[in-house]
Every structure is written in C-alpha cells, then in structure tokens.
N, C-alpha and C positions, 0 to 999 in steps of 0.2 A: 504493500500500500504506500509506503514512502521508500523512496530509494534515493540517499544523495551521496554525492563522489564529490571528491575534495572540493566540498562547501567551503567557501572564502570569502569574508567580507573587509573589503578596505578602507576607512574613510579618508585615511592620509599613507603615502607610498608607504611610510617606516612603520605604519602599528597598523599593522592586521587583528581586529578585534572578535573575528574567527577565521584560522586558518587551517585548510586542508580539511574539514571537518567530513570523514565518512562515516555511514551506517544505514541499514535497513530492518525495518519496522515491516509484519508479518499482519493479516488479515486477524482480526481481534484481539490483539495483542497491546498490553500497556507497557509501553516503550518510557522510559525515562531518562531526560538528561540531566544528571547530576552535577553540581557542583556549585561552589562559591559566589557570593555575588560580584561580580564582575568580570565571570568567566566568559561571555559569552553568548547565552545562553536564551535571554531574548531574544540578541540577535538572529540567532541560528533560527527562531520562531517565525520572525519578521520574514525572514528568509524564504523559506517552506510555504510562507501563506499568500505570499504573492507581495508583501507590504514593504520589504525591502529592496532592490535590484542586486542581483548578485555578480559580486566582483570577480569570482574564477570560479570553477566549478560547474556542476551541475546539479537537480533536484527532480524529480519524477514522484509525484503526489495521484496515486490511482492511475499512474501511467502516464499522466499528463505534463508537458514540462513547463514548472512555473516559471521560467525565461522566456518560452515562446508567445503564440497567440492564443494558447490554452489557459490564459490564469482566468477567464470567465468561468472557462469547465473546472478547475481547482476550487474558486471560489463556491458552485454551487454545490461540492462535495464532503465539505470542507464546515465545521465550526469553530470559533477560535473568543477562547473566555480570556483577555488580558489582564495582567496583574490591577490593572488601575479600576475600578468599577464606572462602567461607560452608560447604568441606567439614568433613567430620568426621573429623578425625585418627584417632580410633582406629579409624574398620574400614579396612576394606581399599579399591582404589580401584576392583574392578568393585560393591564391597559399595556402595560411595557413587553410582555409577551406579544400581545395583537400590533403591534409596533415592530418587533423585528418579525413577526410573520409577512407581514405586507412588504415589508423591504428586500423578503427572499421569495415573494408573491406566489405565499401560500395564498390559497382559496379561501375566503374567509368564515365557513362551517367547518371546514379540516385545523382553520387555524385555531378557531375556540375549543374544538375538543382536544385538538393536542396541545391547548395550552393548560386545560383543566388536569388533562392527567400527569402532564409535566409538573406541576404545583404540586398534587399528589406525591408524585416520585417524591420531592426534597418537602415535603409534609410543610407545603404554603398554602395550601388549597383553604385554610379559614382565614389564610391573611387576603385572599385576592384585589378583595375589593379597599386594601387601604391602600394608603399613600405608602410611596417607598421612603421618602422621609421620615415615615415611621419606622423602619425596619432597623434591628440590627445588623452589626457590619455582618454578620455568618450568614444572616439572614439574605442580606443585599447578593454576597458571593453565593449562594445556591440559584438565587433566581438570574442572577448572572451566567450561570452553566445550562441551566432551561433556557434561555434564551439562546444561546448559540446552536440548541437541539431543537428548533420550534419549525426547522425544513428537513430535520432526518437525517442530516447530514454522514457519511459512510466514517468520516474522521474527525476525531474531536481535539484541540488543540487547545491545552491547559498550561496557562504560563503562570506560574506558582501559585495554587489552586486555594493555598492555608496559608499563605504568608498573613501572617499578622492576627490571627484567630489563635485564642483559646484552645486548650487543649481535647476539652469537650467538644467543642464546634468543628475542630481539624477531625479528630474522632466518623464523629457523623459525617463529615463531607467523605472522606475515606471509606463509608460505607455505602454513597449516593455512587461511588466509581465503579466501585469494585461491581455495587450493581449493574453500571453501564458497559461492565465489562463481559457480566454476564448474558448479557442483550446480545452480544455479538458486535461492541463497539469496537475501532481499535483507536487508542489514545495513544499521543505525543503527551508527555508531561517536561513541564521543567520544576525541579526544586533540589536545595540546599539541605532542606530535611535528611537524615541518615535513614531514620525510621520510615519514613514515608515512600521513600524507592525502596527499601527494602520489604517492606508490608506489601506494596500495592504491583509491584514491577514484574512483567515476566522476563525485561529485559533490559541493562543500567547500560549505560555509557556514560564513563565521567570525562567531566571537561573541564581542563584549569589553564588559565592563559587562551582560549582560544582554541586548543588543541584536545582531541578524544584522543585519552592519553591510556586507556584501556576500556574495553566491550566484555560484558555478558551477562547470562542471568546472576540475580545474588546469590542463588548458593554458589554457583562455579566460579564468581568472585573470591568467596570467603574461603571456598576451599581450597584453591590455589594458593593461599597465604601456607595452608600445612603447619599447622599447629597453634599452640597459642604463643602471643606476646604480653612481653613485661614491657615496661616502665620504670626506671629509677633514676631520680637527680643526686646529683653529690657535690658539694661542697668543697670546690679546690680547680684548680688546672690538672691536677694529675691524671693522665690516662690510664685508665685500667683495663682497656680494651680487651688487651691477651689475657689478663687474668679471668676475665668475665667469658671468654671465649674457650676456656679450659674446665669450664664446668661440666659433669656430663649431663645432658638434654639439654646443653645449648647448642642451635643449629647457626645462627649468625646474631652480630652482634654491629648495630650501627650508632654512629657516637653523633654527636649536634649539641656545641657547644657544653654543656654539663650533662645533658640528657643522655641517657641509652637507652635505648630502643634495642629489647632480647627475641628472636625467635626462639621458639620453646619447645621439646613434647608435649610439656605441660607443666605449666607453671606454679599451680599448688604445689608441687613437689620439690621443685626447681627452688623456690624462693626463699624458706628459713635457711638454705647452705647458701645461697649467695650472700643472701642480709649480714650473716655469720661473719665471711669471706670478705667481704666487704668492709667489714665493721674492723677486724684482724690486722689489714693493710690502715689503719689511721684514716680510713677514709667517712667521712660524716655522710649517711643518706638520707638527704633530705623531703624527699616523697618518692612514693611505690606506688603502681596501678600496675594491675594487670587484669588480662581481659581474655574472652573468648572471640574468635574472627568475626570481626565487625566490616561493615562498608567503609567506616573512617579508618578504619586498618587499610583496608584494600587503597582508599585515596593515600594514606601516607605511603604505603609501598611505592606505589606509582607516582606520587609527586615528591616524596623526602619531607612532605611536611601533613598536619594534622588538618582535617576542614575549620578548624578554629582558626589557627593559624592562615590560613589561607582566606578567611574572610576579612581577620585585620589585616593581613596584606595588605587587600584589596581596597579599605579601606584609607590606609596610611599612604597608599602606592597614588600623588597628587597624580603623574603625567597620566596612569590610565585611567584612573576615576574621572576622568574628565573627558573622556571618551566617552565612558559611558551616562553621562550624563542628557546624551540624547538618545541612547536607546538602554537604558537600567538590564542587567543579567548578563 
C-alpha cells in the first residue's frame, strides 16, 4: 500500500531534513515511524500525502505516485489526522463531520450515517450535537480521526495521534486503532512514544537525523538486541572497560563518557558481582538500571544514544530546530 525509495526532502542544499528514507507498509498493516522530535518524521508525512514536493526519491501510495499527476487519486484514498487539530470550534461535532464529508463529496444520506457510527466508534455519538469548543483536547483528537474516515479512505495517516493526552485518553485512543486495524485499515503512524509503536505496531522503522537507521517488527527488534542490558555510572575518569568486559555473561561493553552500557545473558545475575567488582577497584557507582529489551534499547543500539537523549538533542541542536520549525517531526 505504501512503497517509498530513498525518500528525501531538502529545504536548503546542506540539511537534508529526511534523507534517503526507504520502506514499505503491507495491506492492513500498522506501520510506525518512530523516533524523536525532530527526526523527520512529519516531514516524511507531508511527503506520502501529497503536501510536500519531494526533493529525491520516490513514493507509490496504493500504487499511485505522489510526484506525478496521480496525487488526486492518493488524495481520494488516503486520510490524514495532523498533529495540530484543524476542527472548527464553532459548529457542532456531527456538523464538523458533515463538513469534511462534503469536501471529499460524500453523498449526503451516506454522509450522516457514516458520521453517526463514526461518533459511535470513538463513543461521541451523545456529544454530536454540541459545540466542539466544548470538547476536551482527547475529545477534539478522536473526532479528529472520524473525520479523516468520513470517505472510507483504504489509508489512514496518523501524525502523532496522543501527543499531549493523558494517559487514560492515549489508552482509549490506542484502542479506537487497534480497532481500525481490525477493520482491515492499514495505518502510517508517527510517534516518539516507546510504548505506543511497540503496543500498536506490526511494523517500526526508527528515524533519527533524517535517516531509517533500522526496520522491523518489535519483537525482531528486541530480539536482535540478544539479551538483557545494564546501566551503570561511576564517579571518576577511570576506565574500567576491560574489567567490566571480563565478567562472565558479559557479551559487550560500550562506554559514553561515565556511562556503561552492559550486554548481558542476564543481568539479575550478572549484577551483585559487578556492583562487588566494581566497588573492589575504588571505583564509586553512582546509578544502576537495568532492563529487559526494550525499543529504546533497540534506538540506543542503533543511534549510541537513548530517545531521551535524542529529544534534548533535538531540542538544544539551534541550527536544526529551526528547520523544523516549519514542518515540527
């Protein structure tokens, strides 16, 4: 259903704000692109839906290429919920439904019953008749997703679908997907959530800088990592690399400035002898985590750094925030 080849967007020759970006998305399938805010990741959206022009590359959406004279046929196939909420406060919210029916000129007895039972779906159907000024922001973002379903559309394009919701409200919306997935939808998602591509995803692609820097489902992410990971900081210049790397069921050992970062068999095990080992050598440990294979395991493998880490990047990093300040992801 989506098929793009090194997806590239430029807006000045030196900063590629997605480069070479490939991957394809499979008929009902919840495709997610993962990563940091200012990876990307709008843009790669804008991209796909026809809203941006693409600088190198190619994209083929239901077969159709959103470069040619085909973005009519993308756009009728196609829905797309943006991070920003694009309703209109003052009507009401079946009114805001019967408003993007007519704009994708649905018929307007097909457009009220498929507005009623889209309501239904995200349990608005006793709000219809009020003002969306009245609604909560969760509230706003569900009828925001019915609306972009209000023509049927075969693809539905989610560009951070919970950013800034509650965790009860992220919750629910998480079960309106999974629904539409059940439908036989296939969805494009972007988000920064760990949790969220890894609950909702058949299939991740993370992106940092621009670049899909590894593909595939969450388990065969996770499980490629091959064991668990430690955590330890310590207190000093000293390296203790070798010594950390002399433990048995230590598989590798990568160092970042006071940080280590352990591959493990397994770390319950592994960990009162190092603590021990550790402590022997004069060396002070000043925090421990350790973990079972996680997706922000899989992003630090892949980029050397944690999605923490890589959102205050992205933050602190002035010349590319400013990039993105005309297309945000």
């Amino acid at each position: 259903m989506i098929d793009a080849r090194g997806l590239t967007k430029a807006f000045e020759k030196s900063n590629k704000v997605v480069d070479g970006a490939s991957f394809s998305v499979t008929e009902g399938e919840v495709f997610s692109l993962l990563g940091p805010n200012g990876a990307g990741k709008t843009t790669t959206i804008r991209m796909l839906t026809t809203l941006t022009r693409i600088t190198e590359g190619s994209a083929l959406i239901g077969g159709y290429d959103v470069s040619s004279s085909h973005q009519m046929e993308v756009r009728r196939i196609i829905g797309v919920v943006p991070q920003d909420v694009t309703l209109d406060n003052e009507l009401k919210g079946i009114e805001n439904l019967l408003l993007a029916a007519k704009l994708q000129h649905v018929p307007g007895r097909a457009a009220r019953e498929r507005a009623m039972d889209l309501l239904a779906l995200v349990d608005l159907a006793d709000f219809a008749e009020r003002r969306v000024a009245t609604y909560s922001g969760g509230m706003k973002r569900r009828l925001q997703v019915v609306a972009a379903l209000i023509h049927q559309p075969k693809i539905l394009f989610l560009d951070e679908p919970t950013v800034g919701l509650d965790i009860q409200t992220r919750t629910k919306m998480w079960d309106y997907i999974l629904t539409l997935k059940e439908q036989g939808k296939t969805i494009f998602m972007t988000t920064h959530y760990l949790e969220e591509a890894d609950k909702l995803s058949d299939a991740v692609a993370i992106m940092d800088c621009g670049k899909i820097v590894v593909e595939g489902s969450p388990s065969q992410l996770k499980e490629g990592l091959q064991g668990d990971v430690l955590t330890i900081a310590v207190d000093g210049d000293r390296d203790i690399t070798g010594y950390l790397e002399s433990f048995p069921g230590v598989r590798e050992v990568n160092r970042k400035d006071h940080r280590y970062l352990l591959k493990l068999t397994k770390a319950e095990s592994a960990l009162p002898g190092i603590i021990t080992g550790v402590a022997s050598m004069n060396v002070k440990i000043t925090e421990t985590s350790f973990s079972k294979s996680t997706l922000d395991q899989v992003f630090l493998e892949a980029t050397g750094r944690s999605m923490r880490d890589a959102e205050e990047g992205s933050r602190n990093h002035d010349g590319y925030a400013l990039v993105h300040t005309r297309e945000s992801g």
